[in-house]
C-alpha positions in Angstrom: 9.0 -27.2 8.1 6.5 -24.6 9.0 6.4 -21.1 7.1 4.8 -18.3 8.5 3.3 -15.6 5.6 2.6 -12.3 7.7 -0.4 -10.2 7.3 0.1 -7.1 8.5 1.5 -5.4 5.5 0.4 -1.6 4.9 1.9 1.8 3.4 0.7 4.8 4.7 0.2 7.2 1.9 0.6 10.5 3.2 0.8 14.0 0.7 3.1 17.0 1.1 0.8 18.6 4.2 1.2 15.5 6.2 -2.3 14.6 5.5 -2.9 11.1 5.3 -4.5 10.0 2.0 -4.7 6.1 2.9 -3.1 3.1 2.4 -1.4 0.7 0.6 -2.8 -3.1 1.6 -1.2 -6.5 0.4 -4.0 -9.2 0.3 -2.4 -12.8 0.0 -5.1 -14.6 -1.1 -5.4 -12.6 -4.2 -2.1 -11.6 -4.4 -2.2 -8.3 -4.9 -1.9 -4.6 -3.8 -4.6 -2.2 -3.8 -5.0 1.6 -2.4 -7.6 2.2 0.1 -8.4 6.0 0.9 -8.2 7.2 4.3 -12.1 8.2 4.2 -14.9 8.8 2.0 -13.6 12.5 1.6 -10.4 12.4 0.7 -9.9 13.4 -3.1 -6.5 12.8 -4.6 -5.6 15.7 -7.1 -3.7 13.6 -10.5 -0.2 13.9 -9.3 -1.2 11.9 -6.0 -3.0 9.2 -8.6 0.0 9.3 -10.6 2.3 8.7 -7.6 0.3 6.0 -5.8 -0.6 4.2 -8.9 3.4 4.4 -9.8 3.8 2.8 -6.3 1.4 0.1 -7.2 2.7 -1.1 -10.6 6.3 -1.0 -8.9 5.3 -3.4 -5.4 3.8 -5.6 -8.7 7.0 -5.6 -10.3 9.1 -5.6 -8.1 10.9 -2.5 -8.2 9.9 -1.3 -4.5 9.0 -3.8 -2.0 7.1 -3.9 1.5 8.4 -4.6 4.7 7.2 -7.4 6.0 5.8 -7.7 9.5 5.7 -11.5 11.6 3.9 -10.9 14.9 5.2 -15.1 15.9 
């Protein structure tokens, strides 16, 4: 049997001006999610926190999940 654990697994976050803000990235050998901004610039006002770190505590628990992608 031979399981295949894809690794391309990223959320765009993008605000209410279409302006990407970064992304959401799955790492598998730590098992978990973490936001990465776009660039060095980018400043998130709190409601853009709120909402990504709402996002994050949800892929955790399970309440929103990411699309997996298997490039095999």
């Amino acid at each position: 049997m031979v399981l295949f654990f894809p690794i391309q697994q990223d959320i765009d976050c993008i605000n209410s001006s279409g302006r990407i803000l970064g992304k959401i990235k799955y790492d598998g050998y730590k098992d978990e999610y973490k936001f990465y901004p776009d660039s060095e610039s980018v400043v998130l006002s709190d409601i853009e926190k709120s909402t990504i770190e709402e996002r994050l505590l949800g892929l955790v628990s399970g309440k929103y999940s990411m699309s997996m992608q298997d490039d095999d």
